[in-house]
VOBA-1610 file (N, C-alpha, C; in pm, whole numbers, padded with zeros to 5 digits, always signed):
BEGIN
Unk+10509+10282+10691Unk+10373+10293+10740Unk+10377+10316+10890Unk+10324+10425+10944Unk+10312+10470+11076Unk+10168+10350+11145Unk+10252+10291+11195Unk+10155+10131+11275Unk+10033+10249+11334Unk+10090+10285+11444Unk+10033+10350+11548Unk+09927+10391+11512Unk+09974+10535+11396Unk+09860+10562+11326Unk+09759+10535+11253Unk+09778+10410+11211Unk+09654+10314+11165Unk+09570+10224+11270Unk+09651+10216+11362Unk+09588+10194+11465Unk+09507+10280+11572Unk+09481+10408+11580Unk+09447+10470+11585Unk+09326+10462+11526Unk+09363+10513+11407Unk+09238+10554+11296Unk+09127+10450+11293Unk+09178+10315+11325Unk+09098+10183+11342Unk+09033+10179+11430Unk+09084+10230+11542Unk+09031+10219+11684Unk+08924+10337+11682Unk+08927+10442+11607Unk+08829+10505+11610Unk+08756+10503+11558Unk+08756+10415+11386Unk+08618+10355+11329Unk+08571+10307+11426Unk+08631+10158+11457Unk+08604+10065+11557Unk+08504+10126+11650Unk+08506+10212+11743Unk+08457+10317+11832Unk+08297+10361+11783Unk+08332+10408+11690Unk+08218+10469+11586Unk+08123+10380+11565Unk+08150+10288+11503Unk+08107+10143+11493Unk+08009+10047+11557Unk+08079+10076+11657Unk+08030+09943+11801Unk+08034+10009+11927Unk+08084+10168+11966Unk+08101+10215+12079Unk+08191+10128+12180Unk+08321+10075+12093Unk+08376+09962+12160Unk+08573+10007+12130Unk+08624+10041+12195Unk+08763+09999+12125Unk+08797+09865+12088Unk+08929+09915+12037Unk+09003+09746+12023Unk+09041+09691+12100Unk+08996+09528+12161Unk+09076+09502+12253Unk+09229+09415+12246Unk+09268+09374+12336Unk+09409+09368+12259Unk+09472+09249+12168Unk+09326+09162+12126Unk+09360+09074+12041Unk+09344+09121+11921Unk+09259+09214+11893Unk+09226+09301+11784Unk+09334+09401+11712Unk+09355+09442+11871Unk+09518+09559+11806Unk+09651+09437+11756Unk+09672+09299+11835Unk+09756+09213+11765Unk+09725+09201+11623Unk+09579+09098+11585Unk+09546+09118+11480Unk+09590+09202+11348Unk+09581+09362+11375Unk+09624+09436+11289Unk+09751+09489+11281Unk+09814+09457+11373Unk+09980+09463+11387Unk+10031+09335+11301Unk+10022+09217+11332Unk+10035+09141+11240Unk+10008+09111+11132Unk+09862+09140+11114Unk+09839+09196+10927Unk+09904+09292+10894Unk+09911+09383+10981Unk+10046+09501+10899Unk+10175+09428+10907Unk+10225+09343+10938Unk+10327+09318+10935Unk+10333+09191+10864Unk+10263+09128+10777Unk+10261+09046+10728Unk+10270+08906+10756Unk+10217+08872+10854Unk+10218+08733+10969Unk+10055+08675+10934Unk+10090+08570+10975Unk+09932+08446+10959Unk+09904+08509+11055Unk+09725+08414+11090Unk+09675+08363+11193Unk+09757+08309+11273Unk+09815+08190+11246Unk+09883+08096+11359Unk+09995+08181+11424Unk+10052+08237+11334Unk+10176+08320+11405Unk+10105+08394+11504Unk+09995+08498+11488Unk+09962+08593+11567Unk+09867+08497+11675Unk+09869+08421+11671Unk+09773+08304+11798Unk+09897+08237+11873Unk+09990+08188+11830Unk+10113+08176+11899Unk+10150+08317+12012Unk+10187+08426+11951Unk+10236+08530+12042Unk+10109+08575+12107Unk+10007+08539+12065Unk+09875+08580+12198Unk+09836+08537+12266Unk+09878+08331+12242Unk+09862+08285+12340Unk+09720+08214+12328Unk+09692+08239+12189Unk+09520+08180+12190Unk+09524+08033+12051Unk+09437+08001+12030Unk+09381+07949+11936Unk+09395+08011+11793Unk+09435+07983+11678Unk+09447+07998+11545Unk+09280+08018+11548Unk+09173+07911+11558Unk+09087+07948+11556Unk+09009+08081+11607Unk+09027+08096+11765Unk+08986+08200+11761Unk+08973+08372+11725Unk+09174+08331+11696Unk+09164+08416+11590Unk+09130+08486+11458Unk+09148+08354+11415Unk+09049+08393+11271Unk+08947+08435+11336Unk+08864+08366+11391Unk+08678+08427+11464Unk+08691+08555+11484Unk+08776+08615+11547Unk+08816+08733+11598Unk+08793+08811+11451Unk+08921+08781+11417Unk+08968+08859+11277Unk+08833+08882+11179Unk+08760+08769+11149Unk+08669+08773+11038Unk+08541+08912+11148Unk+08521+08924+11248Unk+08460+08999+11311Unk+08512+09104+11286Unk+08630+09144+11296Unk+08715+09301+11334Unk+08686+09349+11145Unk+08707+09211+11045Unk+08727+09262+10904Unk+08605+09313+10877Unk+08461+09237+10957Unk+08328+09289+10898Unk+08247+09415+10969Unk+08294+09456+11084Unk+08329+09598+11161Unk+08352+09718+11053Unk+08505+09694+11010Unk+08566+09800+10943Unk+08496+09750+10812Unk+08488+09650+10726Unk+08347+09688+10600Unk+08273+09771+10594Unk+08178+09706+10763Unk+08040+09828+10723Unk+08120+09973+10755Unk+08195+10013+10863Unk+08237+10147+10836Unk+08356+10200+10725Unk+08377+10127+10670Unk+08421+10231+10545Unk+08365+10195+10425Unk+08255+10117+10443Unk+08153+10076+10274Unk+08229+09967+10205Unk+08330+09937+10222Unk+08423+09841+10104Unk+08414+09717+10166Unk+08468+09613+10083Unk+08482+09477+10196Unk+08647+09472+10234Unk+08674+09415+10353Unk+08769+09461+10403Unk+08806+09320+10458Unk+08914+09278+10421Unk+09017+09145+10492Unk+09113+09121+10509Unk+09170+09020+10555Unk+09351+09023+10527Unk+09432+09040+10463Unk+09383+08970+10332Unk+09439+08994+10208Unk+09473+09183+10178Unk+09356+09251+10188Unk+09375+09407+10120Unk+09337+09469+10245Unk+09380+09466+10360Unk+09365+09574+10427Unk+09468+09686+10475Unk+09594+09644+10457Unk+09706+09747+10436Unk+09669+09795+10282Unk+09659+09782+10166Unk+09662+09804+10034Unk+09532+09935+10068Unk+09413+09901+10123Unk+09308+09975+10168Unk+09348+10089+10241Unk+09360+10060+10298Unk+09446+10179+10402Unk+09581+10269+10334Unk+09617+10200+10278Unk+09689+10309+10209Unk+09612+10381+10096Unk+09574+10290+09982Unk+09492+10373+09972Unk+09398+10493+10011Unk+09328+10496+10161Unk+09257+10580+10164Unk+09355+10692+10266Unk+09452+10644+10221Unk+09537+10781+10250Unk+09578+10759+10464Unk+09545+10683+10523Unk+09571+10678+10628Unk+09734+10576+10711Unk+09750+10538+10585Unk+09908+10428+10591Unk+09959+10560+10742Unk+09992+10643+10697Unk+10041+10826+10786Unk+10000+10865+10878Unk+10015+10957+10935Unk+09986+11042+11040Unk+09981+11168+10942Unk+10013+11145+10827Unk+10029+11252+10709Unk+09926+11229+10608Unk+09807+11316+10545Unk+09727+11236+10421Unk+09776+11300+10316Unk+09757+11160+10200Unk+09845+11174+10082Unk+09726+11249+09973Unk+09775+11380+09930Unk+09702+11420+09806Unk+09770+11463+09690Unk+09722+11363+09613Unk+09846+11316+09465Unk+09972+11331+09487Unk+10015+11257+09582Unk+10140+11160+09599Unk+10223+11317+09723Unk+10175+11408+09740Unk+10208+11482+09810Unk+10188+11533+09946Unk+10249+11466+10034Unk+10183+11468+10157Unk+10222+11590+10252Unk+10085+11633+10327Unk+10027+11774+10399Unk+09997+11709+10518Unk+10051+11781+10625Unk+10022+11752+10772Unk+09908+11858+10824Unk+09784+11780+10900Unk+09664+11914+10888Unk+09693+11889+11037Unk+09727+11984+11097Unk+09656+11996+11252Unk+09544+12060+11312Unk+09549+12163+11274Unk+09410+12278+11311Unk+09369+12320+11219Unk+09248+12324+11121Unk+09237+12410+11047Unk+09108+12468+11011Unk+09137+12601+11060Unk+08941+12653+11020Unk+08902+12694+10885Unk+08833+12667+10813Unk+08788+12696+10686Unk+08699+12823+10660Unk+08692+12906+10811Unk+08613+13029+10782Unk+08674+13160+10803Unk+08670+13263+10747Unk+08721+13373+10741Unk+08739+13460+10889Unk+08607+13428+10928Unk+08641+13483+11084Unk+08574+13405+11175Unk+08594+13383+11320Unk+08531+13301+11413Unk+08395+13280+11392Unk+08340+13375+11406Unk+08177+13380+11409Unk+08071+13327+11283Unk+08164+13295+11223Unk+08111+13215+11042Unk+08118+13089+11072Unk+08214+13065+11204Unk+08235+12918+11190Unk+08091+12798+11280Unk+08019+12716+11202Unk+07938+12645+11241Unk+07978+12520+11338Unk+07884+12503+11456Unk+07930+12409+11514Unk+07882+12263+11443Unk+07962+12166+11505Unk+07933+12067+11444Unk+07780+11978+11434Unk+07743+11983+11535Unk+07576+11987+11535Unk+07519+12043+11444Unk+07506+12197+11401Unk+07460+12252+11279Unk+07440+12143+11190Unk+07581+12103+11136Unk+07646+12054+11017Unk+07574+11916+11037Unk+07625+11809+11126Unk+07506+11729+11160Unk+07422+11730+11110Unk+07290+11789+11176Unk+07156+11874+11183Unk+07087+11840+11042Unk+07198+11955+10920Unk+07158+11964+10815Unk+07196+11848+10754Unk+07272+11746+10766Unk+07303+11604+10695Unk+07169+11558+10713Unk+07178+11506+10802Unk+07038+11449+10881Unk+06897+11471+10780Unk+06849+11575+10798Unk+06747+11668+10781Unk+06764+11648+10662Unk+06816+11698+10556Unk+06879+11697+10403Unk+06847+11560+10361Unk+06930+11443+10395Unk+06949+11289+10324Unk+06855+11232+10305Unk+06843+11181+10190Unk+06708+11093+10128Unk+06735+10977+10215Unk+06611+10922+10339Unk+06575+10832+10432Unk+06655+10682+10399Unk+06650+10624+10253Unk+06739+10497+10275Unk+06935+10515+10217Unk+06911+10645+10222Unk+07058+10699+10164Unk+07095+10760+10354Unk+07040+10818+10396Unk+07118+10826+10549Unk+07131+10745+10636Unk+07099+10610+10583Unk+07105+10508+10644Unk+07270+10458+10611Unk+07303+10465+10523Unk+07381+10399+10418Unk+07517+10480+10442Unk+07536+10611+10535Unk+07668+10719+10475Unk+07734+10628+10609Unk+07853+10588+10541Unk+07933+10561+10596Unk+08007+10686+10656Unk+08105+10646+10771Unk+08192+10748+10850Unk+08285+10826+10736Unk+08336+10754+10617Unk+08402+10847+10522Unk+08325+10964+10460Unk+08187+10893+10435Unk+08112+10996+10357Unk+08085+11106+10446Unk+08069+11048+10528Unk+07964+11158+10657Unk+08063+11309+10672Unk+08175+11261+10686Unk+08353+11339+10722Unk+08325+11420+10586Unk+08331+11397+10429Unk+08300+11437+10339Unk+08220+11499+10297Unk+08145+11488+10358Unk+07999+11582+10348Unk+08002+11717+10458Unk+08038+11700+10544Unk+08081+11804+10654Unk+08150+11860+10581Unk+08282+11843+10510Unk+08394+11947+10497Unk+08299+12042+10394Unk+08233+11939+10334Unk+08158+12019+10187Unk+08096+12137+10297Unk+08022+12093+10337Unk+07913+12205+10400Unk+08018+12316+10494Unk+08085+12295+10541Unk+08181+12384+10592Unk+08208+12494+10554Unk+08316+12430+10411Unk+08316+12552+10343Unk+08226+12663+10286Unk+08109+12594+10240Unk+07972+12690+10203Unk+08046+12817+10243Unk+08021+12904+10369Unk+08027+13027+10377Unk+08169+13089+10349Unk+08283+13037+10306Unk+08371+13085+10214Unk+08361+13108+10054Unk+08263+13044+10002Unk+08217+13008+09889Unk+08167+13108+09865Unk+08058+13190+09946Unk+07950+13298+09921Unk+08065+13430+09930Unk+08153+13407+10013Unk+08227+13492+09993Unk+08277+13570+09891Unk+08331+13425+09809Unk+08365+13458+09661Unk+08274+13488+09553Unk+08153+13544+09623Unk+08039+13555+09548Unk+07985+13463+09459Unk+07984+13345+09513Unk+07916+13225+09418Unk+07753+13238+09449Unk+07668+13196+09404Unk+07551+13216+09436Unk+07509+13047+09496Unk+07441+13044+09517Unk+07381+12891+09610Unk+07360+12797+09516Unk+07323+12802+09377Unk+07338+12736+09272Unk+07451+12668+09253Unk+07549+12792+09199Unk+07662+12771+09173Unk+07760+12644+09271Unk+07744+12705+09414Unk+07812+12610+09503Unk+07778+12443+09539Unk+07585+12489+09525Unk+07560+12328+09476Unk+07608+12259+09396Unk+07623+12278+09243Unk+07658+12213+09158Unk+07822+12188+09173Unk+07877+12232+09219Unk+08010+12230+09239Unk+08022+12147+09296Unk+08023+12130+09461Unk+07980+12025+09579Unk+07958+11925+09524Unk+07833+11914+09437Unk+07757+11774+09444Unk+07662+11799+09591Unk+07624+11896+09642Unk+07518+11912+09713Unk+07394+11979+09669Unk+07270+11921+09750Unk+07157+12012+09715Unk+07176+12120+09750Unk+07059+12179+09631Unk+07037+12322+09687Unk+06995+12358+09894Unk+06932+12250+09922Unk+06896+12291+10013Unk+06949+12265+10120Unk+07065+12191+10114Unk+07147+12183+10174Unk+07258+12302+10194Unk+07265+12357+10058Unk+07375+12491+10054Unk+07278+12580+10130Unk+07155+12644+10075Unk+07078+12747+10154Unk+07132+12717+10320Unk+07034+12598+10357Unk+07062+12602+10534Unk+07231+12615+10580Unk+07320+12645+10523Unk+07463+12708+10553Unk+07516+12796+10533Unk+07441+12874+10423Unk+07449+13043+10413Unk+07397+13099+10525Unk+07480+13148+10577Unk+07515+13268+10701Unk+07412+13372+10672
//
């Protein structure tokens, strides 16, 4: 398991979250849950209170809940994380792992939507107590969907077609046809 990189990825829920990084009892915290250590151990090398760690910890676990929708604790939060494919710097799709660095999903520059657009139409689109509710996974998920749209038309799908495929509305596909 690439530490770093889960640390990372945390720090940027985290971010998302609370407009806050981790600070560095937080990054201990999850170094030592990745590494399989108590409370007390990780309050020993920080120099604090067992208590306040846990306090800490039960804060940092209900952070990353609300941003990835699941409940999230000591017990399953490496198991979680691997699961959702971030253990890596590599994401795992059916057991086969792809390194993405750059990648545009449109045929030529000028097809390609900025991210605001894409935004825009989430926003605008989502039933009022459902856009309350999209977590940072969904939100990421819903973008790629809409992304692709104008490769889709390419292949001559019609706006129907690409809805039902997606799992998006129709009117969500329309406002991304080019």
């Amino acid at each position: 398991m690439d530490v770093q990189a889960v640390l990372k990825y945390v720090d940027d829920l985290v971010f998302a979250q609370t407009g806050q990084h981790l600070d560095s009892l937080q990054v201990a915290i999850l170094k030592g849950v990745l590494n399989g250590k108590k409370y007390t151990h990780i309050s020993e090398e920080y120099h604090c209170s067992a208590g306040h760690t846990k306090d800490e910890a039960y804060q940092l676990w209900r952070i990353l809940s609300e941003a990835l929708g699941e409940d999230l604790n000591k017990s399953n939060f490496r198991a979680t994380i691997e699961r959702l494919g971030y253990a890596n710097s590599q994401y795992q799709i059916v057991g086969n792992p792809i390194q993405i660095s750059n990648l545009n999903l449109c045929a030529n520059p000028s097809q390609s939507y900025e991210t605001e657009n894409i935004e825009s139409i989430i926003e605008e689109t989502a039933i009022p107590y459902v856009k309350e509710s999209l977590t940072i996974l969904e939100r990421e998920r819903q973008k790629a969907k809409l992304e692709i749209i104008p490769n889709l038309v390419e292949l001559d799908l019609t706006a129907e077609q690409i809805a039902s495929t997606l799992g998006l509305s129709l009117e969500q596909v329309k406002k991304c046809i080019p």
